[in-house]
N, C-alpha and C positions, 0 to 999 in steps of 0.2 A: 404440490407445486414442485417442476423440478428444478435444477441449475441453470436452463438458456430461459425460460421461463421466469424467476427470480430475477438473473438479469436482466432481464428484459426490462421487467417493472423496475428496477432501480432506474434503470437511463429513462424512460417514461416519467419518473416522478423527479428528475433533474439529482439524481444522485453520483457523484464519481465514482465507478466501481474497484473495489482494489481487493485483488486476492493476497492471502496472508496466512502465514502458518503461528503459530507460537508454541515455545517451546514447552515440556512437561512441565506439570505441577508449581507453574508461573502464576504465583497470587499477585493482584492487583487491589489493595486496601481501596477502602470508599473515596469515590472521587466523580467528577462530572466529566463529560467534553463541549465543547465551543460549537459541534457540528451532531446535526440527528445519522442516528447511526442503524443500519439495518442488517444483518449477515443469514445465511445461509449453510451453517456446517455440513462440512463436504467429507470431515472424519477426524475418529476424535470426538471429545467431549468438554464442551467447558461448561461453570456454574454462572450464574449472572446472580444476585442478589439486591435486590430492590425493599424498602421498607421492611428490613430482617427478613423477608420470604427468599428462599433461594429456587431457583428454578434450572434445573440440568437441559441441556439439549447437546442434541449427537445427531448423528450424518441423519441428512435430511429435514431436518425441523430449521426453524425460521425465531429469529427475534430482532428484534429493538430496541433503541435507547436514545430516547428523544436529547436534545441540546439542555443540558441544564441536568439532567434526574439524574443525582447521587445511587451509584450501585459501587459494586466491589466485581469484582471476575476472577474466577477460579478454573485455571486451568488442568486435567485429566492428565492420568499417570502417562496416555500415550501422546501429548500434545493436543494440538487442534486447529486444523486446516479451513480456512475460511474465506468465502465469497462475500464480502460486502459492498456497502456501498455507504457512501460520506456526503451530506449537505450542508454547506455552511450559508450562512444568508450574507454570507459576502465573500470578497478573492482571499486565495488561502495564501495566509503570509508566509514570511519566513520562518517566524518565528512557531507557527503551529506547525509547518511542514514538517520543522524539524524534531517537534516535540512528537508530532506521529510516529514518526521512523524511529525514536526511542521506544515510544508505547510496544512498538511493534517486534520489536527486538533487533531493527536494525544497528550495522555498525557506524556512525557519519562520519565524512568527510568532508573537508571544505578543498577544495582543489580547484583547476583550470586549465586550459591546454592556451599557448598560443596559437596564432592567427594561420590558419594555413592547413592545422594538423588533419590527418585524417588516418581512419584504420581501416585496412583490410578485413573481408569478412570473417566473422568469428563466434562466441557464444562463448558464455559464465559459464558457469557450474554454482552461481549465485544469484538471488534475484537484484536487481538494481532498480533503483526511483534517484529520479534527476531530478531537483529544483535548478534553474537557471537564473541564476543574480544580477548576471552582465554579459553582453555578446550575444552569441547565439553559437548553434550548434545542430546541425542535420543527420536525422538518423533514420537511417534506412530498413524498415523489415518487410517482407513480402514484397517485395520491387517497389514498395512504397516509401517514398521521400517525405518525412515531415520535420520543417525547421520550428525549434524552440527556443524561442526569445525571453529574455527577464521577465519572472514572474510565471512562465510557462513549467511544464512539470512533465515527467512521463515515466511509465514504469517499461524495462527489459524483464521479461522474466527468464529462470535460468534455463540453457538449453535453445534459447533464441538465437538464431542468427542474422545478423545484424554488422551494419556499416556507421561508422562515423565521420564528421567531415566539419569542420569549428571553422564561422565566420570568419574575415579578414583581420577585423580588431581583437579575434580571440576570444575565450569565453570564462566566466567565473560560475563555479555552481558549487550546489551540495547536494554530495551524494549520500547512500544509502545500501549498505550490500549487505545480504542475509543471504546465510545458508538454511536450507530448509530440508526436513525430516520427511525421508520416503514415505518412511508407515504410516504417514497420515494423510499421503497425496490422493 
């Protein structure tokens, strides 16, 4: 299987797809998540550990890790770049959104623009994931307009170019900005 392939079947089986790096030699003790979880590594290496078995996968191999199953993750001295994909059997709160973007190594914020603002087009040098709390807020990539309302979510990845432009009442969100490691793109 390759990568549009993989994707493919994540959005088929109602999965959100989120690409994601993590940094070197990032251990994760035994723990669960709240959503079934599938990835694709794209480079790099990490360990997944289920019932004391440890199992390695690197660029091209596939794994999972259903809602509930205790494992631990061991990340490779180079990182590890990843295509997955997230099902929750319900809307993803605040409170998990935010715990992802810890899991994940991002940095959070809680911010907000008032009513009006908007920005010229531009592009990170960071990947960004926006939860929206209150307002809304239009963001623009490929000549495409899509407004995010409370509750609504969306990833920039870095190097995107992109518009912004915040409802009349203004918007409240939390963000998410990771820098991420070439040698594992």
């Amino acid at each position: 299987m390759d990568r549009l392939e993989f994707e493919a079947e994540l959005r088929r089986e109602g999965y959100r797809v989120v690409n994601s790096s993590v940094k070197p030699n990032l251990v994760a003790p035994n723990h669960c998540h709240d959503f079934d979880a599938k990835a694709f590594v794209l480079g790099g290496e990490i360990t997944i550990t289920r019932d004391n078995t440890p199992s390695t996968f690197r660029a091209g191999q596939c794994f999972e890790v259903p809602t509930g199953c205790m494992h631990a993750e061991h990340v490779g001295p180079e990182g590890v770049a990843l295509l997955s994909g997230r099902r929750r059997n319900g809307p993803l709160t605040r409170e998990a959104f935010e715990s992802d973007l810890r899991r994940e190594g991002f940095e959070v914020v809680h911010g907000g623009q008032k009513g009006g603002f908007s920005e010229e087009l531009h592009a990170h040098d960071f990947d960004v994931r926006i939860m929206v709390l209150s307002g809304e807020i239009t963001v623009t990539r490929d000549n495409k307009a899509e407004t995010f309302q409370a509750g609504d979510h969306c990833e920039i990845p870095a190097g995107c170019q992109h518009t912004t432009k915040v409802g009349p009442e203004g918007v409240a969100y939390i963000v998410g900005k990771a820098y991420r490691r070439a040698s594992v793109n």
